[in-house]
C-alpha positions as a Markdown table, in Angstrom:
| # | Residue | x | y | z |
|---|---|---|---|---|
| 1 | Unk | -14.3 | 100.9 | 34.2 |
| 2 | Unk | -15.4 | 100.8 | 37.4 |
| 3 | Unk | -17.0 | 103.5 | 39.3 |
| 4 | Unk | -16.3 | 104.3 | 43.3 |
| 5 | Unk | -17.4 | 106.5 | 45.6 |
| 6 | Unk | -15.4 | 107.7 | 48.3 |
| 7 | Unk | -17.5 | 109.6 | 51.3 |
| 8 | Unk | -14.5 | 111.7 | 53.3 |
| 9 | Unk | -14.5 | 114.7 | 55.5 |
| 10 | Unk | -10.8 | 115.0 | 55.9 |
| 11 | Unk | -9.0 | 115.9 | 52.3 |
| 12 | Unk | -6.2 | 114.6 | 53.0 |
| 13 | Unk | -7.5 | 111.2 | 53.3 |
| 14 | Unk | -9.5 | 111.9 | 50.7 |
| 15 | Unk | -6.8 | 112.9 | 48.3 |
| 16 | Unk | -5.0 | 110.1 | 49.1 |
| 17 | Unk | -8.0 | 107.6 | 48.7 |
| 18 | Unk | -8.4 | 108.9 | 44.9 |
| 19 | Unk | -5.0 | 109.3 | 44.2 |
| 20 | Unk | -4.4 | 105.6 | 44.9 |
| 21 | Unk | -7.4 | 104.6 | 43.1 |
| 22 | Unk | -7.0 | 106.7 | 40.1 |
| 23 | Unk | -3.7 | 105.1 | 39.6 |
| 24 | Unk | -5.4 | 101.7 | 39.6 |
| 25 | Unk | -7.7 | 103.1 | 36.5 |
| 26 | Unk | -11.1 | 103.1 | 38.4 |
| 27 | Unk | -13.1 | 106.2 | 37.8 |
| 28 | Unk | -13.6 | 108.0 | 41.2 |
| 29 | Unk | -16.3 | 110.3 | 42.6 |
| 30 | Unk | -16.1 | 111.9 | 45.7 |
| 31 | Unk | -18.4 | 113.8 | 48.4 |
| 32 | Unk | -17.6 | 115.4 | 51.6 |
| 33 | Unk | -20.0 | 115.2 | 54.1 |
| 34 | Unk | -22.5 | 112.5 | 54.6 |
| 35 | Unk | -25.4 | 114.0 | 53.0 |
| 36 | Unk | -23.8 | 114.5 | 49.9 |
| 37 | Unk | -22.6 | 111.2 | 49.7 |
| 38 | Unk | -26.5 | 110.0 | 50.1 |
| 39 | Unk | -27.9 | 112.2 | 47.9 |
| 40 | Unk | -24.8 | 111.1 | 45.3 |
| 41 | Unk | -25.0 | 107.5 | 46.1 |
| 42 | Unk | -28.4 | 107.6 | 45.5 |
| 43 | Unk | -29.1 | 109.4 | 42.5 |
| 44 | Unk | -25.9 | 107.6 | 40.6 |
| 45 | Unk | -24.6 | 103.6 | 40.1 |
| 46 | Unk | -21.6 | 102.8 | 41.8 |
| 47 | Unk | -19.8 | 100.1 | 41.7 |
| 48 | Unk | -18.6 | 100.2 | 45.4 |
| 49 | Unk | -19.0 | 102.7 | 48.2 |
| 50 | Unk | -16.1 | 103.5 | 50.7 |
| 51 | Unk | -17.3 | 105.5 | 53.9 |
| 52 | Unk | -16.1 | 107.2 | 56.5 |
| 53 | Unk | -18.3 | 107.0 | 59.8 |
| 54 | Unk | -17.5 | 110.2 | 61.5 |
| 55 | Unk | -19.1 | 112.9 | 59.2 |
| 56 | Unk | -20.8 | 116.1 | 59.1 |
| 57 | Unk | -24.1 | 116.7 | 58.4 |
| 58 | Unk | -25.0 | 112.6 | 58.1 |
| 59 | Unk | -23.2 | 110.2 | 59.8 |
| 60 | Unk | -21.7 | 107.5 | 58.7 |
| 61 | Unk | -23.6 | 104.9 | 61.1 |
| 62 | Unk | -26.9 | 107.1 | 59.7 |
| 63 | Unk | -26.0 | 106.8 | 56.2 |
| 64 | Unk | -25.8 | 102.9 | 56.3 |
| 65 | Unk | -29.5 | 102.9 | 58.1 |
| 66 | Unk | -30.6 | 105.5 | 55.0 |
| 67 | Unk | -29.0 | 104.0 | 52.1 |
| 68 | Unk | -31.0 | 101.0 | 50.5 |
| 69 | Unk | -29.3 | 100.3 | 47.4 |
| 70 | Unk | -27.2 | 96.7 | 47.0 |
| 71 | Unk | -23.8 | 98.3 | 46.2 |
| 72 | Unk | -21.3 | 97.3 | 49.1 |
| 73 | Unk | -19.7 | 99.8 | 51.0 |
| 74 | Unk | -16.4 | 99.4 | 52.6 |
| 75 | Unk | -16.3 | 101.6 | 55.7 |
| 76 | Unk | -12.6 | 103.1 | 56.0 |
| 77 | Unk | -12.4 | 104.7 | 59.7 |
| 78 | Unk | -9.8 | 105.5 | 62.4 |
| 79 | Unk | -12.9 | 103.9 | 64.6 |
| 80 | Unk | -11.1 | 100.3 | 64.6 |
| 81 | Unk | -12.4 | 98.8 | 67.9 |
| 82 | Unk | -14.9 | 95.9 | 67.0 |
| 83 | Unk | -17.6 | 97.7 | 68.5 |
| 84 | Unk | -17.6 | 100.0 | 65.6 |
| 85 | Unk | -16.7 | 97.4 | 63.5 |
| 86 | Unk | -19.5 | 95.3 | 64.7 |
| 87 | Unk | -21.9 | 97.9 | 64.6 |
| 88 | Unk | -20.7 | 98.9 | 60.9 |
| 89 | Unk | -21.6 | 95.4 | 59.7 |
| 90 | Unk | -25.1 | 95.3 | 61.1 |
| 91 | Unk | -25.5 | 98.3 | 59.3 |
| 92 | Unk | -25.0 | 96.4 | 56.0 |
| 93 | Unk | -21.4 | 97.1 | 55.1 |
| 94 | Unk | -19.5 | 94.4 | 53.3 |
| 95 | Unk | -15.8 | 95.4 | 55.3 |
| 96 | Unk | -13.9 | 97.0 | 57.0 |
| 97 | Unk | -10.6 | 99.1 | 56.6 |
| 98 | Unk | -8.5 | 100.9 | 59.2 |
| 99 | Unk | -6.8 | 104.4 | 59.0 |
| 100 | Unk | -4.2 | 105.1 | 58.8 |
| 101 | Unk | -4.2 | 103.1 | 54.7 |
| 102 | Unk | -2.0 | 100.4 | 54.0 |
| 103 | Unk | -2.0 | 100.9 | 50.4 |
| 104 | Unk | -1.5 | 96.8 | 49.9 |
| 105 | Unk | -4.5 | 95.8 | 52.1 |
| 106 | Unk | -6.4 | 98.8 | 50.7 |
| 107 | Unk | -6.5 | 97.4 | 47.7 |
| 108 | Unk | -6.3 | 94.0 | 48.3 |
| 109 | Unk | -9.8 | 94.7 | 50.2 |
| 110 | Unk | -11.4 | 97.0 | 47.5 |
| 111 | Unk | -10.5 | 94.2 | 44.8 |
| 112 | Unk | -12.4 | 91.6 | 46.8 |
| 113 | Unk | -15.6 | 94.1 | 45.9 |
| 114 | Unk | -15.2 | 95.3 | 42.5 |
């Protein structure tokens, strides 16, 4: 089964997020704020990451530049203008996915990774 991290402040998205992927049988962690997602993503093995880049304590932009591990992560943010997008990718993230979820695309885009 494969394992996924979702990093999301807001628990309604977040709900959402793991609802959808539970459904799909993948086995879903979750953290809340940026730092917990580090200190998760970097003490466990995930299969993919999915981010969102405004955070508390660590942002989402700072917890690209901190993490070094070769799982992809799939930033999911309301941010959609290609300079967040752009920025995102020279971080290191693999994609990209708007809010508000398309349920279709989301997982269209979280099957290209897992």
């Amino acid at each position: 089964m494969k394992k996924i991290l979702i990093i999301e402040d807001n628990e309604l998205n977040l709900k959402l997020m793991k609802d959808i992927l539970d459904s799909q049988g993948y086995d879903t962690d979750t953290a809340t704020d940026g730092q917990q997602g580090l200190d998760k993503a970097q003490n466990n093995d995930y299969d993919l990451i999915l981010l969102d880049i405004q955070m508390p304590v660590v942002s989402g932009y700072d917890f690209l530049k901190q993490y070094k591990k070769d799982t992809p992560i799939i930033v999911v943010s309301a941010c959609a203008m290609d300079v967040e997008i752009n920025k995102a990718k020279e971080l290191g993230c693999a994609d990209y996915i708007s809010k508000p979820i398309q349920i279709v695309s989301f997982l269209s885009t979280i099957q290209k990774y897992v």
